[in-house]
VOPAGU-2260 file (C-alpha; in pm, 1 decimal, decimal comma):
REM VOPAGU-2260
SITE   aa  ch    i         X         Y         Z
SITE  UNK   A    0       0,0       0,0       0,0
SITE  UNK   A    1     110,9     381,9     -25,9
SITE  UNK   A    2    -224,0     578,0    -152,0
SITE  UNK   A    3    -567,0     566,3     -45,4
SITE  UNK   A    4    -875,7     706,9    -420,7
SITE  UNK   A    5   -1172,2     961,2    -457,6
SITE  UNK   A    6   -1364,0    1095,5    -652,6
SITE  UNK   A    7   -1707,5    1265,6    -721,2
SITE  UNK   A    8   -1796,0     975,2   -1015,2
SITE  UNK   A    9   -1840,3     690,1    -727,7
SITE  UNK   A   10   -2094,0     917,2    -585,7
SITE  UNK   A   11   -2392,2     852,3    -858,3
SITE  UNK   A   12   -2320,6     478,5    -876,4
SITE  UNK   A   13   -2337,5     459,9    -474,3
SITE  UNK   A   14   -2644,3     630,5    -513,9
SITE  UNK   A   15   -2797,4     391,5    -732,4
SITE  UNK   A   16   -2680,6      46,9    -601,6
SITE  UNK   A   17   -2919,5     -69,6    -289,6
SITE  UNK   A   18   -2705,4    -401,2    -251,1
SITE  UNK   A   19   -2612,9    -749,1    -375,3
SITE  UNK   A   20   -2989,4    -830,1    -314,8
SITE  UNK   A   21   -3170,1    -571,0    -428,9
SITE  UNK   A   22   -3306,5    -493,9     -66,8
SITE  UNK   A   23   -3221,7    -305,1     218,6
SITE  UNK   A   24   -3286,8    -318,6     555,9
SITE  UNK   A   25   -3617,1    -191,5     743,1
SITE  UNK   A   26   -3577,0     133,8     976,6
SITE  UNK   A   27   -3661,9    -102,7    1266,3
SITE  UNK   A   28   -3283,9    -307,9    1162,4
SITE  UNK   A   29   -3105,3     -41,9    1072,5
SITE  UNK   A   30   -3168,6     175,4    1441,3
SITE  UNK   A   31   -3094,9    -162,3    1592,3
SITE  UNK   A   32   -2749,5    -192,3    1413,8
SITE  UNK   A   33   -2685,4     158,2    1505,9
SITE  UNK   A   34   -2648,3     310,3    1159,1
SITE  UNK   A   35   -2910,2     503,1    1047,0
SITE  UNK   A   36   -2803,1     852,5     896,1
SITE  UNK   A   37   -2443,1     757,9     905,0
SITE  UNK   A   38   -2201,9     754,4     580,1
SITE  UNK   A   39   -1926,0     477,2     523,3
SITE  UNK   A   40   -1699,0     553,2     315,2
SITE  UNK   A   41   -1540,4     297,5     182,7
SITE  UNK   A   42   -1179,8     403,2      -6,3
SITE  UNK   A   43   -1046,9     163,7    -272,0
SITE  UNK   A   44    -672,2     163,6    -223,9
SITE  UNK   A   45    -481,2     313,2    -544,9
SITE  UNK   A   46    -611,2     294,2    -895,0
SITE  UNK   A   47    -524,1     443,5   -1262,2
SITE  UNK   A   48    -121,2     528,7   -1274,8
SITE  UNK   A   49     -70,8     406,9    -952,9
SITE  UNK   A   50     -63,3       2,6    -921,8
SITE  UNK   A   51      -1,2     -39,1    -559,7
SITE  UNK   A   52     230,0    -341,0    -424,9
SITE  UNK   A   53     229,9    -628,0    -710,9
SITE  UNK   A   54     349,3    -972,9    -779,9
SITE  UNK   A   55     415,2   -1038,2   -1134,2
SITE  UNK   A   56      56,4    -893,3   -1271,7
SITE  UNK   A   57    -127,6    -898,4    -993,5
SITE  UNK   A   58    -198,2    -534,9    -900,9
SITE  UNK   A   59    -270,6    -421,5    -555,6
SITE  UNK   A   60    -528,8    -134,3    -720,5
SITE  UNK   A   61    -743,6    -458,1    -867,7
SITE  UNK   A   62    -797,5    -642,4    -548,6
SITE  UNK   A   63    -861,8    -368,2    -356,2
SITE  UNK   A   64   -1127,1    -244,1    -582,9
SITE  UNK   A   65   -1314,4    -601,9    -626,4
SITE  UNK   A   66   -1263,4    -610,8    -229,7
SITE  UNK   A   67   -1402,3    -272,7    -175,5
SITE  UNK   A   68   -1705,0    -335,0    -434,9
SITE  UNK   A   69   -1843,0    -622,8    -266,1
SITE  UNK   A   70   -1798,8    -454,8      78,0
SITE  UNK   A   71   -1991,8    -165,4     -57,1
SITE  UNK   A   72   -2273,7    -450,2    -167,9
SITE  UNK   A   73   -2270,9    -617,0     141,0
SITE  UNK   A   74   -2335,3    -261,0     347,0
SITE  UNK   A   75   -2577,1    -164,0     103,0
SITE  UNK   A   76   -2799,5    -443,0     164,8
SITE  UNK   A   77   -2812,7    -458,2     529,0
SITE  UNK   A   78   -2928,3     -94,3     520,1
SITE  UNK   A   79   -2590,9     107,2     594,0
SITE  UNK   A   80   -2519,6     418,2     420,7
SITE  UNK   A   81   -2224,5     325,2     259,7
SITE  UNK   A   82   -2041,3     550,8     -18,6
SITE  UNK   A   83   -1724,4     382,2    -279,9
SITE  UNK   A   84   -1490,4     627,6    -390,0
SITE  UNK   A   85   -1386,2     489,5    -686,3
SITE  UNK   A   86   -1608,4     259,1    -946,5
SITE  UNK   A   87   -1335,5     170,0   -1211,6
SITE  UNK   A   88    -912,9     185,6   -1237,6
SITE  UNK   A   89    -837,1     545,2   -1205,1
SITE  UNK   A   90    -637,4     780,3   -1025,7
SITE  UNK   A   91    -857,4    1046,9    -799,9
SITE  UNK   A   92    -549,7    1264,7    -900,1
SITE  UNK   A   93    -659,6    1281,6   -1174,1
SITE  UNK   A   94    -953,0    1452,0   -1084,4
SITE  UNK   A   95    -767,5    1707,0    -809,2
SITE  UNK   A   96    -697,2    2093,6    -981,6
SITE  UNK   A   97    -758,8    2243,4    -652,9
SITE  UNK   A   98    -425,7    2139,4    -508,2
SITE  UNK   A   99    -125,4    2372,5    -629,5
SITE  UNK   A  100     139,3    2019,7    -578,2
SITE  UNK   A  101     370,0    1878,9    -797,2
SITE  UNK   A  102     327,7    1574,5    -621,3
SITE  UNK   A  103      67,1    1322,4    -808,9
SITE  UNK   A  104      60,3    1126,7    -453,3
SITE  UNK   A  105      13,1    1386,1    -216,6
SITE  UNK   A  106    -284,0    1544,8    -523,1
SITE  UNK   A  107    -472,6    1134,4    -494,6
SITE  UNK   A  108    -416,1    1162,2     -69,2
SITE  UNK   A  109    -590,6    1511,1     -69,2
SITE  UNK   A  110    -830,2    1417,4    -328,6
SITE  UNK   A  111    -931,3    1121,4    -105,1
SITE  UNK   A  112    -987,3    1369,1     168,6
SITE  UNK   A  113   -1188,3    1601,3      52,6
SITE  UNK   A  114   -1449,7    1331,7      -6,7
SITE  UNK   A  115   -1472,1    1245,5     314,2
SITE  UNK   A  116   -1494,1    1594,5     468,7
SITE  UNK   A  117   -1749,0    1686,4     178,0
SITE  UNK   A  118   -1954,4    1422,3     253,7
SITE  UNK   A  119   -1937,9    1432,3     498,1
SITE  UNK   A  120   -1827,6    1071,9     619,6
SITE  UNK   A  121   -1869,4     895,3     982,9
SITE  UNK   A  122   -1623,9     624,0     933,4
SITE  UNK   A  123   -1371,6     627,4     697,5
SITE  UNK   A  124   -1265,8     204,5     588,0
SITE  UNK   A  125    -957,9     216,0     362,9
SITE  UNK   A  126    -904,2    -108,3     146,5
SITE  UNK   A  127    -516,7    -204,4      94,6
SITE  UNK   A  128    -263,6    -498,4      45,7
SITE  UNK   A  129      37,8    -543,9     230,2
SITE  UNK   A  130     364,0    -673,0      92,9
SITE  UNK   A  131     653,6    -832,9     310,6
SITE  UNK   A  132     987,6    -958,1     140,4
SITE  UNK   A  133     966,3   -1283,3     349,1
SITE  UNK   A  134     645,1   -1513,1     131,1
SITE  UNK   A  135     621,3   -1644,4     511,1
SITE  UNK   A  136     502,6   -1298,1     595,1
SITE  UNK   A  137      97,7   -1355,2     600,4
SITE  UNK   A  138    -221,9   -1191,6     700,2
SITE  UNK   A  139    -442,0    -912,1     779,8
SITE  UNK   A  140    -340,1    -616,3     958,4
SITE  UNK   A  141    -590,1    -310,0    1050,2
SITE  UNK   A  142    -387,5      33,9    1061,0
SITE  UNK   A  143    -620,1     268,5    1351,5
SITE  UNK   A  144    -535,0     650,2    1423,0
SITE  UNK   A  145    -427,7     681,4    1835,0
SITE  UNK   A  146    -792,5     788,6    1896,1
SITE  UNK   A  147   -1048,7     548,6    2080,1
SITE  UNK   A  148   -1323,0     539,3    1853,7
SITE  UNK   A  149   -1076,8     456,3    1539,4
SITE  UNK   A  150    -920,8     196,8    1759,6
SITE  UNK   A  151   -1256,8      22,9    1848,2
SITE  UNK   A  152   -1373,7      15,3    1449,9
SITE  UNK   A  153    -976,0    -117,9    1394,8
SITE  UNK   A  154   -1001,9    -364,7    1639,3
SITE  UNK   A  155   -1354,1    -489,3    1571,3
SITE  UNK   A  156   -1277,3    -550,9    1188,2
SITE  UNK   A  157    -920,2    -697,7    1311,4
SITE  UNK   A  158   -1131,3    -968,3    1521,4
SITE  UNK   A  159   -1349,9   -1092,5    1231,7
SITE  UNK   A  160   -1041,1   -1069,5     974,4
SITE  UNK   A  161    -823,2   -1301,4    1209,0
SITE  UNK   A  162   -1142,8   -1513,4    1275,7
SITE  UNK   A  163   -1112,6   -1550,0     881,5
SITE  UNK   A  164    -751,5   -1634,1     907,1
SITE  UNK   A  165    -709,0   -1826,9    1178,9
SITE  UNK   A  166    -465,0   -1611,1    1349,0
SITE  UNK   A  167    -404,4   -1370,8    1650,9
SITE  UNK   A  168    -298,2   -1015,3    1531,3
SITE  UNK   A  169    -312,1    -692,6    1676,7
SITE  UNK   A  170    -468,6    -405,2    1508,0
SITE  UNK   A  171    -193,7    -174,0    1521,7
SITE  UNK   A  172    -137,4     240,6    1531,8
SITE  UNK   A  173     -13,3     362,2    1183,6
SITE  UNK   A  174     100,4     712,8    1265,8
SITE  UNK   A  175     298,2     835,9     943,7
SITE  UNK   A  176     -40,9     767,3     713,7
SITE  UNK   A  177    -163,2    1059,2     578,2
SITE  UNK   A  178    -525,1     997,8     568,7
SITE  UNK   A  179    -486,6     860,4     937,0
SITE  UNK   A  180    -344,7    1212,8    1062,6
SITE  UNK   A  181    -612,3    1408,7     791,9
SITE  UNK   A  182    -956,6    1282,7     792,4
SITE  UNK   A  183   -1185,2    1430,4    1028,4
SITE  UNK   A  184   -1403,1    1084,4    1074,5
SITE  UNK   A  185   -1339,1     769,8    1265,2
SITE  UNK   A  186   -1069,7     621,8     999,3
SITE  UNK   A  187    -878,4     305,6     967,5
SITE  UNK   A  188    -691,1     124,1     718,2
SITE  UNK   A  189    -728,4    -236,6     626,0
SITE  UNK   A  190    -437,0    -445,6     512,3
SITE  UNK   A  191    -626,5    -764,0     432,6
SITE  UNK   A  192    -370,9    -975,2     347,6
SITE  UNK   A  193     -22,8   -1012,1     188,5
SITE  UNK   A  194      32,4   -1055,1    -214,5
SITE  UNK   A  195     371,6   -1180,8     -97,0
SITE  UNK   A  196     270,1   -1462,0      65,6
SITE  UNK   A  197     137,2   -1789,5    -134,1
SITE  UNK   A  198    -154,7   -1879,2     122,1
SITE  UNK   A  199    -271,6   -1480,1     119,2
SITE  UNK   A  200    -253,0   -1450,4    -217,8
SITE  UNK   A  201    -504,0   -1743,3    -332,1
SITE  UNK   A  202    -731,3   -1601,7     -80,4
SITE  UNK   A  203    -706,7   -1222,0    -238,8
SITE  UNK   A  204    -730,1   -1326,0    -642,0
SITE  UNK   A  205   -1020,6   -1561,6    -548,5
SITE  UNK   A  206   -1377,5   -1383,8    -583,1
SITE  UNK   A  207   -1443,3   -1671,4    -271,8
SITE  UNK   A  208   -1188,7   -1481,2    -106,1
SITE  UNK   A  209   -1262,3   -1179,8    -161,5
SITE  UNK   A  210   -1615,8   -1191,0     -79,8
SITE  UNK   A  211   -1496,4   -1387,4     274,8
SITE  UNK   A  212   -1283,8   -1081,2     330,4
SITE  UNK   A  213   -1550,7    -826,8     238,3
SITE  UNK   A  214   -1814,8   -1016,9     438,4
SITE  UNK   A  215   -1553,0   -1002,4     750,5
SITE  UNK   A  216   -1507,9    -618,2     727,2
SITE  UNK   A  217   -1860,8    -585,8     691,4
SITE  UNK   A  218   -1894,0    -834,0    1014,9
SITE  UNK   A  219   -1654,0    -602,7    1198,5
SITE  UNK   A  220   -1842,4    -257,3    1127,2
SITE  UNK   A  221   -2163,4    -344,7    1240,5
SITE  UNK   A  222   -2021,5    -475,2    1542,0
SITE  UNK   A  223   -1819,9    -157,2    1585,3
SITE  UNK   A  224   -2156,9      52,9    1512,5
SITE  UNK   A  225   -2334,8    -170,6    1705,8
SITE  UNK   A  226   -2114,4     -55,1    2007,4
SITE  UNK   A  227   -2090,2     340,5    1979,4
């Protein structure tokens, strides 16, 4: 990971998709999970110009977008109020010409940004894939700001991702990430898995996987919202 991708064309697609079902949930649900009148948004990690982490040509942009979609389905149809910044493989620098930078990075980090604050969002879930040089380097890892709530929303997801995995992380602090240290909402990032490692990687490139991921994110926001 190194980016997080935004931009204003997500917005009429969100709009339009209710879920992978077609339904959504009744008011009765959704004031039981806790979510009414709140906006996820979900970021898809890189995109356009900017590949992410690879192996061969597997693309870290790719995953994280078929990751993100599904999560964005899932939400959808259990009534959440859920927002996906980017639709297709493009750059949300390439939509920035508000930002006097040179920088193409820091222009996709601010563009990201300003969606959030525009929105404005309540939670903030940024899809990415880690990247070790050891292949026996695995799993997920959930990056929180040093702030309760984002700790509680990094921690919930890293429960059902390591339920998923079979394994024991920590959600850990990521202080030097921009949209961390920027974004006004409850933010975390989500490293769901390692396209270095073998076992990871069949798991990421597999829509079975990625679905199982998507559905444990999912899993780990309502019981965050369920909470607050």
């Amino acid at each position: 990971m190194s980016g997080t991708g935004a931009g204003a064309q997500a917005l009429p697609a969100a709009s339009r998709t209710s879920g992978a079902s077609g339904t959504e949930a009744s008011p009765e649900r959704q004031q039981m999970l806790g979510h009414d009148q709140r906006i996820i948004l979900i970021d898809a990690g890189h995109g356009g110009i900017d590949g992410g982490t690879s192996h061969g040509s597997i693309l870290e942009k790719d995953i994280t977008l078929e990751i993100s979609r599904r999560l964005f389905l899932l939400l959808r149809s259990d009534g959440f109020d859920a927002i996906l910044n980017r639709t297709g493989d493009y750059a949300p620098s390439d939509e920035n010409r508000w930002l006097r930078s040179s920088s193409r990075h820091m222009k996709d980090l601010a563009q990201r940004k300003e969606l959030a604050e525009t929105l404005p969002a309540n939670l903030v879930v940024s899809i990415h894939i880690n990247w070790a040089p050891s292949p026996a380097k695995q799993g997920p890892l959930v990056l929180y700001r040093q702030e309760g709530r984002s700790f509680l929303l990094a921690k919930s997801i890293q429960d059902q991702l390591n339920q998923l995995y079979s394994v024991k992380t920590a959600p850990t602090a990521g202080k030097p990430f921009y949209l961390l240290n920027k974004i006004t909402a409850t933010t975390v990032i989500v490293e769901a898995g390692f396209i270095s490692s073998p076992s990871d990687r069949s798991r990421l490139c597999s829509p079975k996987g990625q679905e199982e991921i998507a559905e444990a994110i999912a899993g780990g926001i309502a019981a965050y919202l369920m909470e607050v």
